[in-house]
C-alpha positions, 0 to 999 in steps of 0.5 A, spaced: 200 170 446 201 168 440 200 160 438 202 156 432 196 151 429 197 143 430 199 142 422 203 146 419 206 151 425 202 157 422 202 163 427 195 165 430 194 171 434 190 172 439 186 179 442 193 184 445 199 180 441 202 184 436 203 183 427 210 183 430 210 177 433 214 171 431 218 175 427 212 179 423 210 172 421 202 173 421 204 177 414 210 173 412 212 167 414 204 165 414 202 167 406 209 163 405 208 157 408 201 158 405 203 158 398 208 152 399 202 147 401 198 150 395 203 149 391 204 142 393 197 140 392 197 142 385 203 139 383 202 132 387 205 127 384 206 119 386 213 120 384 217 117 390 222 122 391 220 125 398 219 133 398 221 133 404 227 135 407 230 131 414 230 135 420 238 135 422 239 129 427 246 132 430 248 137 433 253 144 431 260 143 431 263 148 436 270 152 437 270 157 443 276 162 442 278 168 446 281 173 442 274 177 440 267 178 441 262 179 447 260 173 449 260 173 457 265 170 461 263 163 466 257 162 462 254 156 458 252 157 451 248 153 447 246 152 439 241 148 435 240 149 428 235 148 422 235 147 415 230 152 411 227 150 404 226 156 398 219 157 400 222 160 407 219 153 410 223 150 416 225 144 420 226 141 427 231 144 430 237 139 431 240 137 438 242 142 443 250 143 442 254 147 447 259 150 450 263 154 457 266 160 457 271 161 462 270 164 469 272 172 470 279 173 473 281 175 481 282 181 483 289 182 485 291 183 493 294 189 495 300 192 494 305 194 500 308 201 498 314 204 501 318 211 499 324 213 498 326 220 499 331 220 492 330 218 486 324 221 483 320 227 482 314 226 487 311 232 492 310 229 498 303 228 500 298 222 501 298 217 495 294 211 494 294 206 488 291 199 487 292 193 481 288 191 477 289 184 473 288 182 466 288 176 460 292 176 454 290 185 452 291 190 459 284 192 457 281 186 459 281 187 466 278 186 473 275 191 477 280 195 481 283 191 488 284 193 495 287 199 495 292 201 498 295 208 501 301 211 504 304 219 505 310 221 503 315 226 506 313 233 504 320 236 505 323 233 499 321 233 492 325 228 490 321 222 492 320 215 489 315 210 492 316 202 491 310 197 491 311 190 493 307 186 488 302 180 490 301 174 487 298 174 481 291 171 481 290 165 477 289 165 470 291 172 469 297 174 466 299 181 469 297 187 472 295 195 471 298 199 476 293 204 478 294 211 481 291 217 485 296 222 487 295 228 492 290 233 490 286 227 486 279 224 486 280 219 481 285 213 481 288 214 473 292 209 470 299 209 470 302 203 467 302 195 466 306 190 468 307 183 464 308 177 468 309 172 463 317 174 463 321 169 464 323 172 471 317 176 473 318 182 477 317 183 485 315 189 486 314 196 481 318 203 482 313 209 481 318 215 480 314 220 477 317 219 470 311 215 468 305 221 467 298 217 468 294 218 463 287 221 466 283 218 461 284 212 462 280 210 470 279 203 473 273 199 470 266 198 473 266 191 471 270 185 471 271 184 464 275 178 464 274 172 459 268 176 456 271 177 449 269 169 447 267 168 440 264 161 438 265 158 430 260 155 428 259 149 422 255 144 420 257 136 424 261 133 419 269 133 418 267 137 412 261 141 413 257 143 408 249 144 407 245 140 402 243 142 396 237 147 395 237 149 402 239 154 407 240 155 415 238 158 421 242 158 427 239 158 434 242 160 441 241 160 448 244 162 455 238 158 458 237 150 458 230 149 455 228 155 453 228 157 445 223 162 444 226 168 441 233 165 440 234 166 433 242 168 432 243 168 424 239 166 417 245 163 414 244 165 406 251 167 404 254 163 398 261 160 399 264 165 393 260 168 389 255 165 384 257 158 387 251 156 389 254 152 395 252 156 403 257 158 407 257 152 412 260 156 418 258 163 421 262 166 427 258 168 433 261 174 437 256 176 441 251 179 438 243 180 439 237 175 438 231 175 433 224 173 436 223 167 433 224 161 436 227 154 434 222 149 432 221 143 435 217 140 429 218 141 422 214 145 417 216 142 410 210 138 408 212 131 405 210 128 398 208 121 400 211 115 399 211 111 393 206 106 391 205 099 388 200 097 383 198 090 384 193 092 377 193 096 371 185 098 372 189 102 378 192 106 372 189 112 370 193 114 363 199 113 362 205 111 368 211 115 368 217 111 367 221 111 373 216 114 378 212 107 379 214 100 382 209 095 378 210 088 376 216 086 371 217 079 368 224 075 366 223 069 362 229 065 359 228 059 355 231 052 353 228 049 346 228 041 346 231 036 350 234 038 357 242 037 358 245 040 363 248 046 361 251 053 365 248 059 362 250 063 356 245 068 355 244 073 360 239 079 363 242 085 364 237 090 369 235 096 366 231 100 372 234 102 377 231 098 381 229 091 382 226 085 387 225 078 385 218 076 388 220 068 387 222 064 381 219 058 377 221 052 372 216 049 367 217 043 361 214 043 356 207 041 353 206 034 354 213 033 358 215 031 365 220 029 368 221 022 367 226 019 374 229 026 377 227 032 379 229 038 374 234 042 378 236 048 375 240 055 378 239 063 378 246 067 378 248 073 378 253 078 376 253 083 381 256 090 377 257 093 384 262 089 387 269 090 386 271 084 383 264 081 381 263 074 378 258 070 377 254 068 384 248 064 386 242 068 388 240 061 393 244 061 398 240 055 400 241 050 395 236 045 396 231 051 395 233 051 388 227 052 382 225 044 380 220 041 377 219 034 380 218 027 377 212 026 373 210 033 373 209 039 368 210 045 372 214 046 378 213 050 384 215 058 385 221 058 390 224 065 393 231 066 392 237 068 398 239 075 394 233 079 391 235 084 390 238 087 383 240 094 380 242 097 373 247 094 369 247 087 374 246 081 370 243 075 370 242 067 367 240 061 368 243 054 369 240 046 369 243 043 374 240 037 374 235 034 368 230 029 368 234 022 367 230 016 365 232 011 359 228 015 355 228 022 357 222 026 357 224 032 360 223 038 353 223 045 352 224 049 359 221 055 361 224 059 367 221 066 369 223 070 374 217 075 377 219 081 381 217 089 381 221 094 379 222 101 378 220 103 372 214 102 366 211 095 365 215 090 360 216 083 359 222 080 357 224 073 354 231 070 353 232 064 349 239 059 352 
């Protein structure tokens, strides 16, 4: 029997199996994957953006209806789907979703016959009839009931015959009348009887008027329920498939067991040239292919992004936007310090942005002289719905500072780290150095984080 190999699912035959096996996949989906991976190997990139396509973790959405199709009666039908790359490359098949049809209807009791010498135009002889039930269309009927019989006067020929109806079976909606008349060696159809009237009839009169159609005999199965279809779609109030990607749908009749449950490769646009995949397919019974759903995904993935800590890492040049290196921001403040709020500001022009820590640092020779120098990162959240300007530490007594009698402050790591493009930022002094003569000038504050893009150092002068 054929195997798939450990790492990437291709199909191995063993001695006996069949180029057929796996839906031919030995000389197709094989040298398909295969040019998938070497294609990925020559283009590799550390470009952050994952090759990869995630495996659906939700399963269909499912809607039974009754109106058309095969699919059988009293059965659970079960569903899972893939995503398929443009190499033919596919995912784990989702969660399992399923759905009941409804169990097949009774077949009727008998009917109790009785004959009128007037009335009609029946021959004596023996008569026999039976019912069958139907749902919604008299062609979606059971197997013929007990059957009934009785023999009619062969003096006159102008007999009718009444059945007194049973019951009607639960769920069903009326009955066909069956008949076979003297001489006769099949029962042939006569008439139906809609029992959804508002008042339902009790018995049904045979005169001879209506002539039984000798085509039409009693099913050999009970096919009630049977005409089930199943529509299909994606999870999601407005299902659509991501872009790039098409889908495989998978059915089964029996828990756990997928091989050979491959239903449908949905490949058709929405309209023509639209480039959008239907996200809905109607099952109404057809047969299954040979493969079965995978239970591991088959699309190799790029790597994560990486960071450099160092240039000498960097052979050439990095690309802008595919790398997240180290970054700088530094605001600066010339001459003696006075508590100010910010007026100039940083704008993030990369994507993305984390702060690593901040530090505040005074100029050559100066120091603070009786109080620490405070001062206060804000930030301008482009995002927010009504933005404004916010301290990144939450916890001010963690504010940057530089301590009396010193030079250099110790680096602090704010609340809020993270920034976007078009965020902004600035800087406040919120506390200078103090004493009768000031010896707190020329501040510098630097703000150091990695970002996504090319390595740059900025300075703003306040």
């Amino acid at each position: 029997m054929a195997f798939l190999t450990q790492n990437f699912n291709l199909t191995g035959l063993q001695p006996g199996d069949q180029f057929s096996e796996n839906g031919y996949a030995f000389v197709d989906d094989n040298l398909v994957r295969i040019d998938a991976l070497l294609a990925l190997g020559r283009d590799h990139e550390h470009t952050g953006a994952s090759a990869s396509i995630a495996s659906p973790v939700i399963a269909p959405s499912l809607v039974l209806a009754t109106d058309q199709g095969s699919l059988p009666a009293a059965t659970t039908i079960r569903y899972r789907y893939s995503y398929v790359d443009q190499f033919g490359n596919e995912t784990a098949a989702s969660p399992e979703a399923t759905v009941t049809t409804a169990s097949p209807i009774g077949s009727p009791d008998a009917v109790a016959p009785s004959f009128q010498d007037t009335g009609g135009t029946l021959t004596g002889g023996l008569y026999f009839y039976a019912l069958t039930s139907y749902v919604t269309a008299d062609t979606a009927e059971t197997r013929l009931g007990i059957r009934s019989d009785i023999s009619v006067n062969f003096s006159t020929t102008t007999n009718q015959i009444t059945l007194q109806l049973p019951s009607l079976p639960a769920g069903a909606t009326g009955f066909n009348v069956y008949r076979r008349a003297p001489g006769e060696s099949v029962y042939n159809y006569l008439t139906s009887i809609d029992m959804t009237v508002a008042t339902p009839p009790t018995e049904y009169i045979d005169t001879g008027a209506v002539s039984p159609n000798c085509d039409r005999q009693p099913p050999n199965s009970n096919n009630t329920n049977s005409q089930n279809n199943v529509d299909i779609s994606l999870p999601g109030a407005t299902p659509t498939v991501p872009a790039n990607v098409t889908w495989k749908i998978y059915r089964s009749f029996t828990a756990g067991v997928w091989t050979a449950s491959n239903l449908k490769h949905v490949t058709e646009e929405t309209f023509f040239g639209s480039g959008l995949i239907d996200p809905t397919f109607l099952d109404l019974g057809g047969g299954t292919g040979n493969e079965t759903a995978p239970e591991s995904s088959l699309i190799a993935a790029q790597p994560s992004k990486i960071t450099f800590t160092n240039a000498s890492e960097i052979e050439g040049t990095a690309p802008v936007g595919f790398t997240i290196i180290p970054f700088e921001v530094t605001f600066s403040y010339g001459g003696p310090l006075a508590v100010t709020t910010g007026t100039s500001v940083w704008r993030c022009p990369f994507d993305k942005a984390q702060i690593q820590d901040i530090s505040a640092t005074l100029g050559r020779g100066f120091a603070a002289a009786s109080t620490n120098v405070i001062i206060d990162v804000n930030k301008f959240d482009t995002d927010d719905v009504t933005p404004s300007w916010t301290t990144i530490y939450t916890t001010q007594a963690n504010r940057p500072n530089v301590a009396v009698g010193d030079q250099v402050g110790t680096p602090t790591i704010p609340d809020i780290i993270n920034v976007t493009k078009n965020d902004m930022l600035s800087i406040d002094i919120d506390q200078t150095g103090g004493g009768a003569t000031p010896t707190d000038e020329d501040l510098i504050v630097t703000l150091y984080m990695y970002v996504q893009s090319g390595s740059l150092t900025t300075t703003v002068t306040i």
